[in-house]
N, C-alpha and C positions, 0 to 999 in steps of 0.2 A: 183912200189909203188909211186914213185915223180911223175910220168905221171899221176898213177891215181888220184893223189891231183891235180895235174893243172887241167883236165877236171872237177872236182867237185868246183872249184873256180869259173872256169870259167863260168860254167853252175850257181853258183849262184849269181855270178855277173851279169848275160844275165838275167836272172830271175826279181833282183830286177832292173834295170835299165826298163824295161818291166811295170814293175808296175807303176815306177815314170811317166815315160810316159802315160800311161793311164789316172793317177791319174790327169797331168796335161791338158790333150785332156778332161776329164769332164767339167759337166756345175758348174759354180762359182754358190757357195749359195747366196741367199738374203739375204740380210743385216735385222738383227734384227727391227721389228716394220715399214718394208714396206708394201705399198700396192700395192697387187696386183688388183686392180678394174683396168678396163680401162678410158683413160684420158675422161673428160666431154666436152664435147662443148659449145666453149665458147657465139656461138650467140643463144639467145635466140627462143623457136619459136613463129610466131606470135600468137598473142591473138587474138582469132574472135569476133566483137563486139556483145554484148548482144541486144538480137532480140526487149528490151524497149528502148535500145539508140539510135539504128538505126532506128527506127519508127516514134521516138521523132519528131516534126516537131521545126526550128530551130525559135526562137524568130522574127518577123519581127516590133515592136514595142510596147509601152503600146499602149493598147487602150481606153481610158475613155468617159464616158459617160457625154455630154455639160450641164452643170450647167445649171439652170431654169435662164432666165435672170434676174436681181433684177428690182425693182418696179422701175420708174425714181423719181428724186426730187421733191418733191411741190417747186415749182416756184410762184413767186405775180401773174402771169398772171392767176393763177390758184385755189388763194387761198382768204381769204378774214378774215377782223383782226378787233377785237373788243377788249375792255379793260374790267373788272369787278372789280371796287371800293372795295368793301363788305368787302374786308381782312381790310380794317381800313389801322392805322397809329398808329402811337408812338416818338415822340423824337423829333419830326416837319418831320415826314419821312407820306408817304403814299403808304402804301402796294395795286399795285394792282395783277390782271391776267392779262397777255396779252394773247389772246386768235385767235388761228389763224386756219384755217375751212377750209376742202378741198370744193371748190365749183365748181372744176372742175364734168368730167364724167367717170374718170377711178384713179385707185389709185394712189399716191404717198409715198414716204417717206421724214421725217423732223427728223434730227438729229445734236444738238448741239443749237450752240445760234445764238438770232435774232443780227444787227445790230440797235440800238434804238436811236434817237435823236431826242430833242426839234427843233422844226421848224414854221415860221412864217405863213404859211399858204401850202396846200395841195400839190403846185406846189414848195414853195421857199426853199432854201438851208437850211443844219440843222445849228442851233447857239449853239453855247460852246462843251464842248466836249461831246462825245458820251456814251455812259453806258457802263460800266466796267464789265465783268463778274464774277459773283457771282460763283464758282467753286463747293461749296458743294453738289450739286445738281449732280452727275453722267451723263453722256453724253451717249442717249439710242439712239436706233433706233426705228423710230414708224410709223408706217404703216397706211395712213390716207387712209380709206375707203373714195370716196364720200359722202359728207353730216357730215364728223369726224372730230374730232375737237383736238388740243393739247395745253397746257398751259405753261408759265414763268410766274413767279415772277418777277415782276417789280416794284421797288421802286424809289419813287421821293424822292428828299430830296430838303425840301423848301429853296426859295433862300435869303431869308431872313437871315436864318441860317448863310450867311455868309458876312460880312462888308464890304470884297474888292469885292462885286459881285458886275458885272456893268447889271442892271435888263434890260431886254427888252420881252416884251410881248410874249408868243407862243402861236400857235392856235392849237397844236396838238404835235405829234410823229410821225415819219416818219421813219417806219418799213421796213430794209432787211434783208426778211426771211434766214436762213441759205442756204452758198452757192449762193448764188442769189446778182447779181448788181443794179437787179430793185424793185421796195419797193413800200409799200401801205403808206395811209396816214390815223392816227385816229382822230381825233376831239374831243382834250382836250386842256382848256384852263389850261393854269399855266406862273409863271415868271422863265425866261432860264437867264444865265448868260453869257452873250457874250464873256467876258475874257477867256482866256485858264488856264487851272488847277484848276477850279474847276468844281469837277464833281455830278452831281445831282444825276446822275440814277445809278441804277447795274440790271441787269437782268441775270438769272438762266438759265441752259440749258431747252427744252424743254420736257415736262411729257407727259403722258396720260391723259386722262380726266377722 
């Protein structure tokens, strides 16, 4: 009866010790809210480039097309300069045109103002100061055909007009067309004031006709 208790203990003790064992030789569960995917690779693979970028041919520079060259300057060797009274006078002032004429054979342009001064004769130096520019007049570009013509206002103001004026005779104006060092001569008498600061003339940028 005791023998047969010890072989039933024993047999259930060999039993459960059997099991623990088992239980412990399984596979561990996963942890709650794992994943099982396999891991990703971390380098990327390459990207083939698109058949419009590899065709592309790559920038070797702008290229532009040469601007049409512009017209050269009318220059005195080239032009020829007349005066026209008709505008009158007012205040002891006289309004003229200076009037300056491409008499060359191919075109120019004239833009901005003449150089103007009283002068004793065709060749001699100008006397008192030189005309001031008249500004209200806008400063164009103009294009003189052969045989074309462009105009300034040009005012004298008598010398009279003024008491400290030390008078001396002119026989003209002696005109540098805009730009230009070399200057024509017109044939106007009037009285030029040799003294410095006072100024007789203003002349205007140059118009169309």
């Amino acid at each position: 009866m005791w023998t047969q208790r010890i072989k039933t203990g024993l047999v259930t003790t060999t039993a459960a010790a059997s099991l623990l064992l088992l239980a412990a030789c399984g596979p561990s569960p996963s942890p709650a809210g794992s994943s099982s995917a396999p891991p990703t690779s971390s380098s990327a693979s390459p990207t083939s480039a698109s058949p419009s970028a590899s065709n592309s041919p790559s920038p070797s520079g702008t290229v532009s097309s040469a601007a049409p060259a512009a017209e050269g300057q009318c220059k005195a060797d080239s032009l020829t300069a007349a005066t026209d009274s008709t505008g009158g006078g007012a205040a002891g002032s006289i309004y003229e045109k200076l009037i300056l004429t491409n008499s060359g054979t191919t075109p120019c342009t004239l833009e901005g103002f003449a150089g103007v001064s009283l002068t004793a004769d065709a060749n001699g130096a100008p006397i008192g100061e030189p005309a001031t520019r008249e500004t209200t007049t806008p400063v164009t570009k103009i294009e003189l055909a052969p045989g074309k013509s462009a105009w300034a206002e040009l005012r004298y103001t008598q010398a009279g007009n003024y008491g400290d004026c030390t008078k001396v005779p002119a026989a003209g104006y002696r005109i540098y067309p805009p730009n230009d060092t070399a200057s024509l001569f017109v044939a106007e008498q009037h009285d030029a004031c040799s003294n410095t600061g006072i100024k007789l003339l203003t002349i205007t940028a140059f118009q169309t006709v």
